[in-house]
N, C-alpha and C positions, 0 to 999 in steps of 0.2 A: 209809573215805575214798577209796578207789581206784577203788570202786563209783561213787560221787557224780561223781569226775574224769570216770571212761567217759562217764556220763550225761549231763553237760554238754557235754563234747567230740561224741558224737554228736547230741545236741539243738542243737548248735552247726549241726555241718557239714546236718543237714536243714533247720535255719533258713533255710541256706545258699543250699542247694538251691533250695527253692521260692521263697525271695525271685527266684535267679537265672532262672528259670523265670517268674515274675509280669515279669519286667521283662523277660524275651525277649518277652512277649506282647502288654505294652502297645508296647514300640518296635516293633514289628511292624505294628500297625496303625497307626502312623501314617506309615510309609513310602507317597509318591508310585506311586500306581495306576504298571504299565511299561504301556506303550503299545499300543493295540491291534494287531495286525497281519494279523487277520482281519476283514474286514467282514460281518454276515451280511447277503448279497438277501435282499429281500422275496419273501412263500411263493410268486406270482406270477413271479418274473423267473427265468428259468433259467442265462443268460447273460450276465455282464456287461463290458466290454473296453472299454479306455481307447484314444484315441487310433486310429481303425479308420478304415481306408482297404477299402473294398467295390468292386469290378465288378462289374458285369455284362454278359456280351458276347453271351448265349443269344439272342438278337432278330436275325436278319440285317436288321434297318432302324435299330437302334440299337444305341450303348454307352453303358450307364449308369457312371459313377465318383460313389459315395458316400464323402464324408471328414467326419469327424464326432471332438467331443471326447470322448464315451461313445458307446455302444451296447447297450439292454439285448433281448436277446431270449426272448420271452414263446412259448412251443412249442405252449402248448394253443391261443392265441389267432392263431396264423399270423403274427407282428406282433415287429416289431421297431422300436426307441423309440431316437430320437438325440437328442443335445443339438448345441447349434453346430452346425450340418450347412451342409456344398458339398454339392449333385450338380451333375455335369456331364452333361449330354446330347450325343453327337455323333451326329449323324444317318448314312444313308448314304452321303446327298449330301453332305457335308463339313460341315453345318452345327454350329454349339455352342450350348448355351443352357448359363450357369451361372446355379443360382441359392443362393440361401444363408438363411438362416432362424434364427432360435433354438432349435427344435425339429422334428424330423421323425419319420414312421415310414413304415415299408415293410412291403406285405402281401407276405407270403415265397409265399404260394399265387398270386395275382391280380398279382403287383407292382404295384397301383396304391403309390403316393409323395403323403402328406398332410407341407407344410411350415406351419409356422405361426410367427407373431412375427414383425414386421422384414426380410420378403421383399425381396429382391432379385434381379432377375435380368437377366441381361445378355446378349443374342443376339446371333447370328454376326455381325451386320450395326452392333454398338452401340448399337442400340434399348435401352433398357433400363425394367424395369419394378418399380414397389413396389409389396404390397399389403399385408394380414396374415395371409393367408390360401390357400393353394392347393394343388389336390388334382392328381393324373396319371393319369386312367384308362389303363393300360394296352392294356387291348382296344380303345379311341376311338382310341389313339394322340392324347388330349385332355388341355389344361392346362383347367383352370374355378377359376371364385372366385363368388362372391357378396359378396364383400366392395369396397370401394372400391378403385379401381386408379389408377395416374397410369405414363402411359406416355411416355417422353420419347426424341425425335430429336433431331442436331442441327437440325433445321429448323423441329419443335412440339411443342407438348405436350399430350395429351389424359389428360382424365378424365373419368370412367364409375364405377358402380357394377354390378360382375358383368361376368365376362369370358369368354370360351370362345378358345381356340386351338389350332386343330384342325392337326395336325404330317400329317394324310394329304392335303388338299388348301389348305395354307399360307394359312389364313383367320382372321383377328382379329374377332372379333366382341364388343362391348361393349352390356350389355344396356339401362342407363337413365343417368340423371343427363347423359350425355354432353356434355363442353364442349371446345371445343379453340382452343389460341390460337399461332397461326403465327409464327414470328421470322424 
């Protein structure tokens, strides 16, 4: 009889056991994923930084200021990729163009500056100009588009499709569609 007692007392508490063990394991997975706190880059991007405010002052005829809400930088590719992007250009001569975009990148070897999206730019003088499209040759010291542009004074407003604006001998040149209407 004593025997029998042990037997069930222990077949009791292993019962026990493994029920208490089944049921750490089901409540276990159903507990809410914690929150990520690593993001992984893509195998491409090397660098990634929120909220980046950039100079560049290397140019004795310009300063570039780029402010942007990301920035990812790609090292194999020279290239570095912004979302929401300012650059501000200030020339030697005091001049500023800001322009602004949904998207930008800057080549880290050449700095040419490709903005795209919802262009805005706005020169020392209040000219200001939209397009979707525009690129910064560096070495030209050249703004270009091929895309449609509308450039507005207080005085008129012209549009054109494709543009060039050369920063070494302060020339606007618009390549076709050309319409302008005086106020």
């Amino acid at each position: 009889m004593k025997l029998k007692k042990k037997t069930v007392i222990i077949a009791g508490i292993v019962i026990l056991v493994i029920s208490s063990v089944v049921a750490g394991l089901v409540t276990d997975g159903r507990k809410t994923p914690h929150k990520t706190l690593l993001k992984i880059l893509p195998a491409n991007v090397d660098l990634q930084v929120k909220n980046v405010h950039y100079t560049e002052i290397g140019d004795s005829d310009a300063k570039w200021e780029i402010k942007a809400d990301t920035a990812r930088y790609l090292k194999k590719e020279n290239l570095v990729l912004f979302d929401n992007v300012t650059v501000t250009l200030d020339t030697r001569d005091g001049k500023t163009f800001v322009m602004t975009g949904d998207r930008g990148q800057l080549n880290t070897n050449t700095k040419d500056i490709g903005i795209a999206g919802n262009i805005k730019i706005i020169s020392h003088s209040g000219n200001r100009f939209t397009t979707d499209r525009l690129t910064y040759s560096h070495g030209d010291k050249r703004f270009h588009t091929n895309s449609a542009v509308v450039m507005e004074t207080p005085r008129m407003q012209v549009k054109g499709v494709g543009m060039s604006i050369s920063l070494k001998n302060e020339e606007l040149t618009l390549f076709s569609r050309v319409s302008a209407r005086i106020r």
